[in-house]
Each structure stands twice: as C-alpha cells, then as structure tokens.
C-alpha positions in Angstrom: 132.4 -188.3 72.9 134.3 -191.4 72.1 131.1 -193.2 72.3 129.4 -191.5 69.5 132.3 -192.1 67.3 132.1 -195.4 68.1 128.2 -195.6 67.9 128.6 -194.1 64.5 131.4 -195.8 63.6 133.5 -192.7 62.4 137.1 -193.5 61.9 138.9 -190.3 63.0 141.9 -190.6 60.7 139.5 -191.1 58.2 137.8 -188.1 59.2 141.0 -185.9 59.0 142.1 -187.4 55.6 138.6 -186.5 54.3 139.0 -182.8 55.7 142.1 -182.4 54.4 140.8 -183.6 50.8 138.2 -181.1 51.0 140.3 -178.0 52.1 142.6 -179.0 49.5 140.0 -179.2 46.8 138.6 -176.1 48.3 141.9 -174.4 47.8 142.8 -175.8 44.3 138.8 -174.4 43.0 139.4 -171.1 44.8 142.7 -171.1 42.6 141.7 -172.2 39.5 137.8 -171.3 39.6 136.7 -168.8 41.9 139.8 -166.3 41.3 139.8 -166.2 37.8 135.8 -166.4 37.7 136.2 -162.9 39.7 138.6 -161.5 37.8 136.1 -162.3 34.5 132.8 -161.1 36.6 135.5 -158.0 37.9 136.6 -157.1 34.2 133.0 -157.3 32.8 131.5 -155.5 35.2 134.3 -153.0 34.4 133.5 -153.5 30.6 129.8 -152.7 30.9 130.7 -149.7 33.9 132.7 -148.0 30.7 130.1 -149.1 28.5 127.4 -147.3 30.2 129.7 -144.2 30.6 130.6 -144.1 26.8 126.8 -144.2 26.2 126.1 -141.4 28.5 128.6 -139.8 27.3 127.4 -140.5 23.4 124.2 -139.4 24.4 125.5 -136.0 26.1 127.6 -135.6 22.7 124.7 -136.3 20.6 122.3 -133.5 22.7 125.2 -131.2 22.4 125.5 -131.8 18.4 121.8 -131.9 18.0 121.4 -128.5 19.6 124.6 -126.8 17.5 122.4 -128.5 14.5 119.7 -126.6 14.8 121.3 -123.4 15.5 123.5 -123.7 12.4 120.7 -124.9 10.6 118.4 -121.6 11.9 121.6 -119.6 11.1 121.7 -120.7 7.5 118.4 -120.5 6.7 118.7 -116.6 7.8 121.8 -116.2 5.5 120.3 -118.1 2.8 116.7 -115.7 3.2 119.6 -112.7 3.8 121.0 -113.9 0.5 117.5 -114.7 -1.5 116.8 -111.0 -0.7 119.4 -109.3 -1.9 119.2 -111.1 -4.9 115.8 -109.9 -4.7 117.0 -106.3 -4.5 119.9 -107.3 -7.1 116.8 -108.3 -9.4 114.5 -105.2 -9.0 117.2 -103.1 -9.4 118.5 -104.5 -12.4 114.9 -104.9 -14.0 114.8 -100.7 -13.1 118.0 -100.1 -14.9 117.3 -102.5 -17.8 114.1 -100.7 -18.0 115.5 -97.1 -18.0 118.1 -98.3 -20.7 115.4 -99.3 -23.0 113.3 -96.3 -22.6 116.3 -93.9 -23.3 117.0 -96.4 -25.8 113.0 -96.0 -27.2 113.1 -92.2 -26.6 116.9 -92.1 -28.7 114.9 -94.2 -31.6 111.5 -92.2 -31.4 113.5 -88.9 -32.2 116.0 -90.8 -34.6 112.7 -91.9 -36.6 111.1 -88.5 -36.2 114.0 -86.4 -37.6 114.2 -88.6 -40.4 110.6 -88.6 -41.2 111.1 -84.7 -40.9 114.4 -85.0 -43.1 112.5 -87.6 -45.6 109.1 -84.5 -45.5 111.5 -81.9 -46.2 113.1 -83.5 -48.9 109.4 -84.6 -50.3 108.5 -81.1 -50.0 111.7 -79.3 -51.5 111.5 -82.0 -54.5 107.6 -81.1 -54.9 108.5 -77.1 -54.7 111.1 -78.7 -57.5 108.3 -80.2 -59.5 106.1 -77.5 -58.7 108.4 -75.0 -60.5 109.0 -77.0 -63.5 105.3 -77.4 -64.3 104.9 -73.7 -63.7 107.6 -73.0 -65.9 106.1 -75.5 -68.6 102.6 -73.9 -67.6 104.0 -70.5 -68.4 105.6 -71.7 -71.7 102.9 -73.4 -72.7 100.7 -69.9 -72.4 103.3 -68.0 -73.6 103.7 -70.6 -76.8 99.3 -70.2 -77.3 99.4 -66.5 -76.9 101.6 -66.7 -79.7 
C-alpha cells in the first residue's frame, strides 16, 4: 500500500489534515446550515400543516353556515308569507267591517232623509190644508158677499 502512496505521491499527514478540515467544515455547516435550515423547512411545513387544517376547517365552517343560511332564509320567507297573510286576512276583514259601517251608516242616512222628506210632505200638506181653508173661507165670503 505504501507504494501507491508513493506512486501517487499522497502525503499522509497531508491527507489527515485535509480530513480533519473537511469533518470540521462538515460539522460547523451541519451547525450553522443544515440545523437551522431544518428547523425553517420543520416550522413551515408546520405553518402550511396548520394552514391546510384552518382551511378545512374554514371550509367545514363555511358548509355548516351555508346550510343554517338557507334554512333560516326558508324559515323567514314562511314567517314573512305567514305574516303577508294575516295581513291579508287583517285587510279583508277590515274592508268587511268598514264596508258594514258604511252601509248602516247609508241605511241610518236613507231613513234620516226619508223621515224628513216625510216631515218636510207633512208639513207641505198641513200648510196647503192651511191655504186650502183660507181660500174656502175667502171663496165662501166672497159668495156670501154676491148673494148679497
């Protein structure tokens, strides 16, 4: 073996220093590079792990919110056409009583106007009886006065 150092001419303390060099330089990157370029790859892997968990979970949120949604939404439309018809009802029954009021109302003024167009023919009638009697009487002078 020593002739293929020597055929080569590899200096073996050479050799060692250069070995040492290198498991020292290996040692000083795995400490300085390679540990804390871990740690980084370690703490954003972690970082995108949470990430993707958040976003499912987002996601599941987002179904679950979506679904309440639309039975909310189905549960107010059914109140509001709950509502819309019982104003409905409100409505028609109001428009009946308003309706009734005016009739009696009508019915009230129809008999108000009759008894005093019967008041108004009575008292046409009683002050024609009146004028009836007074030309009578000045009918009956008058022949009464010629016969004279």
């Amino acid at each position: 073996m020593e002739g293929i150092i020597e055929a080569f001419a590899i200096d073996w303390r050479l050799l060692l220093i250069q070995a040492v060099n290198f498991g020292l330089l290996l040692l000083i990157l795995w400490k300085f590079l390679y540990t804390p370029l871990m740690k980084m790859l370690d703490t954003r892997r972690t970082t995108i792990e949470e990430g993707v968990r958040n976003a499912e979970k987002a996601e599941h949120t987002l179904t679950k919110i979506e679904s309440e949604r639309g039975s909310i939404v189905a549960a107010a439309t059914r109140e509001g056409e709950g509502i819309v018809e019982r104003a409905r009802k409100a409505g028609s029954e109001k428009e009946r009583q308003i309706t009734a009021e005016a009739e009696a109302k009508a019915v009230l003024h129809l008999k108000s106007a009759e008894r005093e167009a019967q008041e108004l023919k009575s008292k046409a009638l009683a002050e024609s009886k009146a004028e009836m009697a007074k030309l009578i009487v000045l009918g009956a002078e008058r022949v009464i006065r010629e016969a004279k």
